[in-house]
Structures are given as structure tokens and as C-alpha cells.
C-alpha positions in Angstrom: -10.2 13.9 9.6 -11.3 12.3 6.5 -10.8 8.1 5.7 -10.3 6.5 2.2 -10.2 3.2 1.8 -7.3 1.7 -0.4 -6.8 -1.7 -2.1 -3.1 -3.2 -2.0 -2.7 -6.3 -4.7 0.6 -7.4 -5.4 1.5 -8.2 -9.4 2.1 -11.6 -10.8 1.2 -13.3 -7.9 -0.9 -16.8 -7.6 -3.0 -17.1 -5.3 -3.6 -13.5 -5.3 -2.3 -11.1 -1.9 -4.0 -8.4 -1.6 -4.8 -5.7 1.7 -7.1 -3.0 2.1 -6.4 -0.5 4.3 -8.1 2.8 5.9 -5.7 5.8 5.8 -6.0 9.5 6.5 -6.7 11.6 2.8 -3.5 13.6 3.9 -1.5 10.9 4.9 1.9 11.4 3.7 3.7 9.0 1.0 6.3 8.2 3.7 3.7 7.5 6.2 2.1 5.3 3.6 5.0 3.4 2.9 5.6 2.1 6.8 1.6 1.5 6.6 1.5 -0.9 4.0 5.2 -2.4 5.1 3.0 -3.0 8.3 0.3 -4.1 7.0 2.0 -6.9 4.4 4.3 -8.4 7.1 7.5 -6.9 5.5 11.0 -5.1 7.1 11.4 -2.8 4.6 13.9 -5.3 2.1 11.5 -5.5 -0.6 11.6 -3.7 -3.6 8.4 -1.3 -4.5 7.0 1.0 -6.2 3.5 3.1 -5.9 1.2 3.4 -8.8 -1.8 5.6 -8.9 -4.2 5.4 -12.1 -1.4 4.5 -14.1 1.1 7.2 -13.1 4.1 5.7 -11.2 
């Protein structure tokens, strides 16, 4: 199994909050979603929206 490394940085917000995390390569979107919810402290009530290079 294969590990990437990803940065998390929320928008418009001082001082910055940011996470990295280690995932799978073929983890799946939905999978990703309950990671980072995990990994920022949050119950699924927030509003997102993934971003990759400039594609949303």
C-alpha cells in the first residue's frame, strides 16, 4: 500500500489551521471526508468543499 502525504489549510483564517495527514493513494473521497472530519475536531456540521489544483 502506497502513503501520500496531504496538507489541509482552512481559507480566511487568522492564525492559520492547518493538518497534514498520511492517507492511502486509493483512499476513497468518502473515506477522506470522515478522515479530515477526524482529524479537525469536527461532527460533520460544517460546510466543505474539496479542491485539487484548482478543480473543485
Amino acid at each position: 500500500m502506497s502513503i501520500i502525504e496531504i496538507k489541509v489549510a482552512l481559507e480566511y483564517i487568522e492564525p492559520a489551521v492547518t493538518r497534514t495527514l498520511q492517507v492511502p493513494t486509493d483512499i476513497r473521497l468518502d473515506r477522506l471526508h470522515l478522515t479530515l472530519q477526524a482529524a479537525m475536531g469536527w461532527t460533520s456540521s460544517h460546510l466543505y468543499m474539496f479542491e485539487a489544483e484548482g478543480a473543485t
